[in-house]
N, C-alpha and C positions, 0 to 999 in steps of 0.2 A: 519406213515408218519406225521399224526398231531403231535403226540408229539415230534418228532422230530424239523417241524416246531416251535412248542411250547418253543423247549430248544434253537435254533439259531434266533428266533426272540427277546431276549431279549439282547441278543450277539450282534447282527448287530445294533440294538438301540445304545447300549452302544459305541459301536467301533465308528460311525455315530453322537453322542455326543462328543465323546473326541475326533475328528476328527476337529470339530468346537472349542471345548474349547482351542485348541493348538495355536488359532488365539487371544485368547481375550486378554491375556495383551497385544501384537502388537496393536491391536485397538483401545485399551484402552489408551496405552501409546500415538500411532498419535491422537485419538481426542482430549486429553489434548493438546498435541502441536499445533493443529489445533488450538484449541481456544484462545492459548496465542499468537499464529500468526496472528489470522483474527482479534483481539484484536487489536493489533502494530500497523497492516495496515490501521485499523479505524484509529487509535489517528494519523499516520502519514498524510490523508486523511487530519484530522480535523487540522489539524495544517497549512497547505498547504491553506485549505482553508480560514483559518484564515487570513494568512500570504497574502492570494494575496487580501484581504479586506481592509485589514487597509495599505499595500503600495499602494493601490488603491486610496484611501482615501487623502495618501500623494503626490501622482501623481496630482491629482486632486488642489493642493496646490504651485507646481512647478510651479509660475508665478511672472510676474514680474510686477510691479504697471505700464500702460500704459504712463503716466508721467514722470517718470523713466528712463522705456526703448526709450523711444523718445531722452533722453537725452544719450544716450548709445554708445558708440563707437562699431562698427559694430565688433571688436575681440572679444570686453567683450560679446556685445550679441548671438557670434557666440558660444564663451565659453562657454556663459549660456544653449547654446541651445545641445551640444555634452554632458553636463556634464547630461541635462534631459534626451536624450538619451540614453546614458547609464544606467542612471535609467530605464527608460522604458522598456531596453532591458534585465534586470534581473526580470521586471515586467513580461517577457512573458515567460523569460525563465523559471518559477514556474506556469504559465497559462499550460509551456507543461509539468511538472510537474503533478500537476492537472489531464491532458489529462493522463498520465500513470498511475496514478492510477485506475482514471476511468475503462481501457480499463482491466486494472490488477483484479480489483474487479468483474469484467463481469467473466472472466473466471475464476476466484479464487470460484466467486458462484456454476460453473457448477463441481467444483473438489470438492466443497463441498456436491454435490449434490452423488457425487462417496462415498464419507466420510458416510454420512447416508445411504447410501444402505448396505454399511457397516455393521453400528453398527443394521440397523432394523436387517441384516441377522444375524447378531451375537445373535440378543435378540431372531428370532424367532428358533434359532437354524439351520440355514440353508445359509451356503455359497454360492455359484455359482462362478463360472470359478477358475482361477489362483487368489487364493485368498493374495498369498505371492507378487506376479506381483501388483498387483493392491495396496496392503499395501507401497511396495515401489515404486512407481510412486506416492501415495502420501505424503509419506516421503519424497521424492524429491523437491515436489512442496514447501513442508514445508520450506526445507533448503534455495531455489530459493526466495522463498516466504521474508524468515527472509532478505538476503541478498538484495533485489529489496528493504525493507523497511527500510534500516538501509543507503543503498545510496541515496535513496530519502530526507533523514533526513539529511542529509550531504551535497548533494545540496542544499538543502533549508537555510538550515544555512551558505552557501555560498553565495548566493543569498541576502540573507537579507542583511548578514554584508555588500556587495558590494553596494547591493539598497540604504543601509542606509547612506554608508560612502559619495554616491555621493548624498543624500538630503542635508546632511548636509555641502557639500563642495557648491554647491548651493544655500542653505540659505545665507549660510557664504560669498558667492560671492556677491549675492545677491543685501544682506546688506551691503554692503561696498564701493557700487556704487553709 
C-alpha cells in the first residue's frame, strides 16, 4: 500500500500542477490588460481633474468690470449672464464626471483586489472555485473598464471645447461693451 501511495502521490502532484498551470497565460494575459487599463483610468482621472481646475480658474474670471456693467443694457447683461451659464454648466458637467470616476475607481479597486487573489493563487500554485468564471468576469470588467474610460475622454473633450467656446464668446462680448 505505501509504495503504491508512493507511485500516485507524485501523479496527483503533477496532475494538481498542470491543473493550475492551464490558468497562467489567462492570468497573465488579464493582469497585463489590467494594468494598461487601471493605467488609462488614472491618466483619464488626472485629466478630469486637471480640466475642472483651470476652467475653475476661468470661471472665477467670467466678470464684468462693476463700471461697465452699470452702464449695460439689461439684454447685453442678460446675454452676458446665460452665455456664463452655460459655461458653468459644462463646469459641473465634468464635476459629474469627476463624481464617475471616483465611484468607478472604488469598485475597480475591489475587482482588483479579485485580480491578486488570482495571480498570489497562481504563484502559490493553488486556485480556488471556478477559476475560468472568475478570469472572465474580469475580463469583462477590462473591456467595461477600457470603454467607461475612453467616453469619459470624449466628454471631457466635449465639455472643454463647449466651456471654452462660451469663455471666449464672453470675453469677446464682454469686450465690446
Amino acid at each position: 500500500m505505501k509504495k503504491l501511495i508512493a507511485l500516485f502521490a507524485p501523479a496527483l502532484l503533477l496532475v494538481a500542477c498542470n491543473s493550475v498551470e492551464q490558468f497562467r497565460a489567462p492570468i497573465e494575459a488579464l493582469a497585463t490588460d489590467w494594468d494598461k487599463v487601471t493605467a488609462s483610468v488614472t491618466e483619464t482621472g488626472g485629466m478630469i481633474g486637471a480640466a475642472q481646475a483651470s476652467l475653475a480658474s476661468l470661471n472665477d474670471s467670467l466678470m464684468v468690470d462693476p463700471k461697465l456693467a452699470a452702464k449695460m443694457k439689461p439684454e447685453a447683461s442678460a446675454s452676458l449672464d446665460s452665455i456664463k451659464a452655460g459655461f458653468a454648466s459644462q463646469l459641473e458637467g465634468i464635476g459629474g464626471l469627476a463624481s464617475e470616476v471616483a465611484a468607478f475607481t472604488t469598485s475597480w479597486g475591489e475587482l482588483t483586489t479579485k485580480l491578486n487573489t488570482l495571480k498570489e493563487g497562481l504563484a502559490a500554485g493553488k486556485l480556488e472555485g471556478d477559476v475560468m468564471a472568475q478570469i472572465d468576469e474580469l475580463k469583462n470588467a477590462v473591456v467595461d473598464a477600457t470603454s467607461k474610460s475612453e467616453g469619459w475622454v470624449s466628454k471631457l473633450n466635449d465639455a472643454k471645447a463647449s466651456a471654452m467656446a462660451a469663455y471666449d464668446m464672453y470675453k469677446q462680448k464682454a469686450s465690446g461693451m
